[in-house]
N, C-alpha and C positions, 0 to 999 in steps of 0.2 A: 616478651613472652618467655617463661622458664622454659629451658627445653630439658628434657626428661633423661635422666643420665643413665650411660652407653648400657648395651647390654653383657650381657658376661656367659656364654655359651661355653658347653662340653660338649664335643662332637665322640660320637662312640661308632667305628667302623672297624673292620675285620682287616684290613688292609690300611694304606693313605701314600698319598704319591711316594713314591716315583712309579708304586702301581697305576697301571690306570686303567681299570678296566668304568665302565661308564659311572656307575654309584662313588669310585675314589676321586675321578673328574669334576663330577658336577660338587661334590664336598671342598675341595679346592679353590673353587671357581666361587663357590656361594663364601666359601670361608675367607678368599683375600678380599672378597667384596664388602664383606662386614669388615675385618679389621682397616682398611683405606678409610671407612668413616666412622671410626674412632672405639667401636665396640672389640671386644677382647672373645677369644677361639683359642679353645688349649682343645687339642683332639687326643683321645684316647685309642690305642690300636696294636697290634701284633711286634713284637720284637722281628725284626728281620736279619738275619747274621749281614756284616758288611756297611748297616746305615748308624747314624748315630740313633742312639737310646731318646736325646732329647736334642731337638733342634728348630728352627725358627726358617718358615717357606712363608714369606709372601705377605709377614704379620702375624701368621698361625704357629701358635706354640704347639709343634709334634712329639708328644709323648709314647713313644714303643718299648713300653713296659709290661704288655701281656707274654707270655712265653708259655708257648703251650708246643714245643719241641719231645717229640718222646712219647706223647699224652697216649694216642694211639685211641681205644674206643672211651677213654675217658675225657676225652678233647672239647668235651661241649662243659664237663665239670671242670678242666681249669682253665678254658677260655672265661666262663660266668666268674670263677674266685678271681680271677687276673683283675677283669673288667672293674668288679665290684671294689677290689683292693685299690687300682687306681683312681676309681672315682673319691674314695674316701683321704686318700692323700693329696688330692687336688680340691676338697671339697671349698678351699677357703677363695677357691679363683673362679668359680661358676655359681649362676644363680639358679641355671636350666641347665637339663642336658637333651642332645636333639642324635637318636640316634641314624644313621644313615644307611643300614640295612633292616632288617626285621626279624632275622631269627634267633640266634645267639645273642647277637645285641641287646633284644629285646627282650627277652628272657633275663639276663645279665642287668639292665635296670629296673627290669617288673620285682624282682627277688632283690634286687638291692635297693627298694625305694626306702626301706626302714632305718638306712642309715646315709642316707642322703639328705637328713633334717629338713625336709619338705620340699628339696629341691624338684621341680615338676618335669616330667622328662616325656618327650615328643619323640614316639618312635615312624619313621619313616618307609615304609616296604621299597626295595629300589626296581622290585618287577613282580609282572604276574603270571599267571598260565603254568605250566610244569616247571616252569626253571624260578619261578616265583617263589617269596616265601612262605606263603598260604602252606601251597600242594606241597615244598621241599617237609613243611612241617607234618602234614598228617603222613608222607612217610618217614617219618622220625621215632624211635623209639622214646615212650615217654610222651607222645604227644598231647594226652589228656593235661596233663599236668607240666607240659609245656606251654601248652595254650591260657592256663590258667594265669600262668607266672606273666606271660604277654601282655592280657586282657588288665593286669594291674597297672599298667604304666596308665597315665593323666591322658595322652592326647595320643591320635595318631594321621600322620598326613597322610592324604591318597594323593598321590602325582598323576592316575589315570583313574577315569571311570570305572574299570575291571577291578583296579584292585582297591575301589571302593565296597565293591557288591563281593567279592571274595571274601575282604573279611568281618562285611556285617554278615553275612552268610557263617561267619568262625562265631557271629554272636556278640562282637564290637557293637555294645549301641551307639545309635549314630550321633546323635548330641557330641558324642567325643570324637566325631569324624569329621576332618577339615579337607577341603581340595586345596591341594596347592596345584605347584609345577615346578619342572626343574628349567634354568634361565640358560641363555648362551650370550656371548660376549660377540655382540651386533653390531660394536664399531668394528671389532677384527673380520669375523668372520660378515662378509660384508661383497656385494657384487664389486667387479674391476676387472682391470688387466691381468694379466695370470706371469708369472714370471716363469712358468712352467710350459708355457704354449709352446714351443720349438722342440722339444724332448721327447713328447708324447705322441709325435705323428699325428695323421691325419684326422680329421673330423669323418666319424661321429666318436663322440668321446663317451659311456658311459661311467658311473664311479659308486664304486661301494664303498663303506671304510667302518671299519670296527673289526671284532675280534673273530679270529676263524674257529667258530667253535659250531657245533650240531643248532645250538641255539639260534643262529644266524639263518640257517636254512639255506645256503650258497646251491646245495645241488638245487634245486629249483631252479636255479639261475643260473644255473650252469646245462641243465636240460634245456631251457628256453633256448641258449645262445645260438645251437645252429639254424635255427627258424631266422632268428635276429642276422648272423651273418651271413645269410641268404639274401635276407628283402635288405639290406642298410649295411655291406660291411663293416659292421661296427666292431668299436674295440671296446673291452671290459676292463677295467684297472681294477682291482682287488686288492684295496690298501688296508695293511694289519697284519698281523699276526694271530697265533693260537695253534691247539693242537693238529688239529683238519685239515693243513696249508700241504702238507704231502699227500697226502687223499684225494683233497682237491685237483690238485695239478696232475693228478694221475687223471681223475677223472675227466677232465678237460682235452688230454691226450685222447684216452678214449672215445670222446666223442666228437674227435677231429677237428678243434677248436680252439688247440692251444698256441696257433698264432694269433689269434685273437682274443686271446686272455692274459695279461698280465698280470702278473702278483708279483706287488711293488717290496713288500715286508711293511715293518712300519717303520712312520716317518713322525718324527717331530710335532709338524704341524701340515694339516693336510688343506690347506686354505688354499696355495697355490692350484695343488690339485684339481681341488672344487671348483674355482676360478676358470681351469680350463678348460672343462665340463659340457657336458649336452644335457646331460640329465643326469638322476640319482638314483640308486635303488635300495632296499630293503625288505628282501625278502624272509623276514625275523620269523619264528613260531612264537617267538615271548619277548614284550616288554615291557619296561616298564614307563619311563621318557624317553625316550632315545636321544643321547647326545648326538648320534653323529646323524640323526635325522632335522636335529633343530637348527647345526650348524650349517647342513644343506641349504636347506629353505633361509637363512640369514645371508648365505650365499647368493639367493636368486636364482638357485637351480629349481626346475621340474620335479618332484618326486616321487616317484612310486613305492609304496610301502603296501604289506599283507594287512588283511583289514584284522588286527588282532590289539591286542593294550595299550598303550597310550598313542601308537600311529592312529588310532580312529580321533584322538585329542584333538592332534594336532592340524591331520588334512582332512578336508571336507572336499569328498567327490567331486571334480570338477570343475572345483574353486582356487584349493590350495593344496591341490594334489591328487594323486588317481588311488585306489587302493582296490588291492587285487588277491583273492584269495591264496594262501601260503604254498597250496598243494598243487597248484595246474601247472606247468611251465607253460601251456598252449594260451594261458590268458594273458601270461608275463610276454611273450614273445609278441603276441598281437595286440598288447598295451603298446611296447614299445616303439613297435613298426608303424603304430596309426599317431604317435604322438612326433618323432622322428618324420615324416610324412609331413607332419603339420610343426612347421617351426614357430609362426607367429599364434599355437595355443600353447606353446611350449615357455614363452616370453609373458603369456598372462600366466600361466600356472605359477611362474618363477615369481612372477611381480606379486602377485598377492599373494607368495610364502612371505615375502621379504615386512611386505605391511604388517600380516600377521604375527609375526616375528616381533616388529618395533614396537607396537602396542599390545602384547602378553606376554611374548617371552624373552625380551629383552632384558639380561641377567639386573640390570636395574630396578626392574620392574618386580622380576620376582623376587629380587632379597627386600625389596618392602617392604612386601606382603609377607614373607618372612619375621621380619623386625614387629612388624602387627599383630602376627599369632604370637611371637616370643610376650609382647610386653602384655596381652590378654592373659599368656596361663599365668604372667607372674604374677597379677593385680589379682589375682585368685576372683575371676570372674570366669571361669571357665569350668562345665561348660555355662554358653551362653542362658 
């Protein structure tokens, strides 16, 4: 049987590792997983003072040849000229481009489709809700005619039900609207022994992890805790970084709870961590997949997540996770203490993240269905 030759992707993000905030992650992850079998990833991205201009992660050819230094309120016109001018220098190395945020970016291949000789380009929203790029766009200057420039690109994935309806609501007809997901790597992140377990002191262990920003929503979590180290002296690990991390720890003082709060900074890989875990939490206002909620549940942990963007995706009510509205800490503390209370529903909750995990979002599973939608826009049958 002919098999169908490799595919040839342009990734177009605002960032790319060694950032990692969740959208440069999961582009990473999706991107060493294509080139391992055998398709080609050149990414388009931000000049960063310190990295190389052009250099090779993992199979993925990284180009950081936008420089928008200085730009100041003109930063959205030479991010778009940067973008467009690299696409057109690389034009000979890509068939598709798949962008991995949704504002700039997408804007940046909507206005540059006319000289991209038909190349079809798949723009990606990486979240929703206020820190999303729907809502970041209508407070944008220029929005009319930003959205314009958007609504031009071929295809666009939704990773989460919300930010399907946000932006057929912008007027996306849906014909051009695909569900994907974003994948996690299910052999690493994976239940076992924890090589962390002696470090971290006593059980009960809980564990957050991602970036300390407003968007996370931590005081919630940090309101709830002295209810929690009341009924379960529990401990909180706060793995990450971001700006909040002095806020927070202030605030934890203040509400007499900061032997019981850790804030680890960040780490490498937080597998051990999760490993040594009780359960997981996510107390988000906006998301979009959440990495560090897939890699939980790949773990085998419990998780509790606010019932807001792609965490309603992924856990179903007292199946494969609990979900707890963003704003109460009095529901987060009496989630925890009735779930802590019950160890053996804590072990089902974990086991069937872990199932659901293997069979959808297993990063295998998702760069398929990736490789699927890629070779549909190029056979120019799309949409369907």
């Amino acid at each position: 049987m002919h098999e169908p030759p490799p595919v040839r992707v342009c990734y177009v993000i605002s960032h790319f590792h060694p950032r990692a905030s969740g959208a440069e992650r999961q582009a990473l992850a999706q991107g060493t997983e294509l080139a391992r079998r055998g398709h080609s990833v050149h990414v388009v991205t931000h000049a960063v003072s310190g990295l190389a201009t052009d250099e090779e992660i993992g199979g993925v050819r990284v180009h950081r040849w936008v420089d928008t230094v200085g730009a100041g309120r003109f930063f959205g016109i030479r991010f778009v000229a940067g973008v467009i001018a690299s696409l057109r220098m690389l034009r000979r190395e890509y068939d598709l481009v798949h962008t991995h945020q949704g504002l700039w970016e997408a804007v940046a291949t909507g206005v540059g489709r006319r000289w991209l000789h038909g190349a079809p380009t798949l723009v990606q929203p990486a979240s929703s809700g206020y820190y999303g790029e729907a809502e970041e766009l209508g407070r944008t200057r220029g929005a009319f005619w930003l959205r314009r420039a958007i609504l031009r690109n071929t295809a666009l994935a939704a990773i989460s039900a919300e930010i399907e309806r946000q932006w057929l609501a912008m007027g996306l007809p849906r014909s051009r609207v695909v569900r994907m997901a974003s994948g996690v790597d299910a052999e690493h992140f994976r239940p076992g022994p924890s090589g962390a377990e002696s470090s971290l002191g006593g059980h009960p262990r809980i564990v957050f992890t991602g970036r300390l920003h407003p968007q996370k929503n931590l005081d919630t979590l940090l309101d709830a805790w002295p209810a929690v180290v009341r009924g379960s002296g529990a401990r909180l690990f706060v793995v990450g970084h971001g700006p909040d991390r002095e806020r927070l720890q202030r605030r934890a003082a203040a509400l007499g709870v900061a032997d019981h709060v850790q804030f680890t900074g960040a780490v490498d890989d937080p597998v051990e961590i999760l490993r040594a875990a009780d359960a997981f939490v996510l107390p988000s206002v906006a998301e979009g997949m959440s990495n560090s909620l897939l890699e939980a549940m790949a773990t085998g942990l419990p998780c509790l997540a606010s019932r807001i963007g792609g965490n309603v995706d992924l856990l179903e009510e007292d199946r494969t996770g609990l979900l707890l509205p963003p704003d109460e800490p009095e529901a987060w503390s009496s989630a925890l203490l009735a779930l802590l209370d019950d160890p053996a529903r804590g072990r089902r909750l974990g086991a069937a993240a872990r199932r659901r995990i293997e069979t959808e979002f297993a990063l295998p599973v998702v760069v398929d269905r990736y490789v699927a939608l890629y070779r549909k826009l190029l056979s120019g049958s799309w949409p369907a």
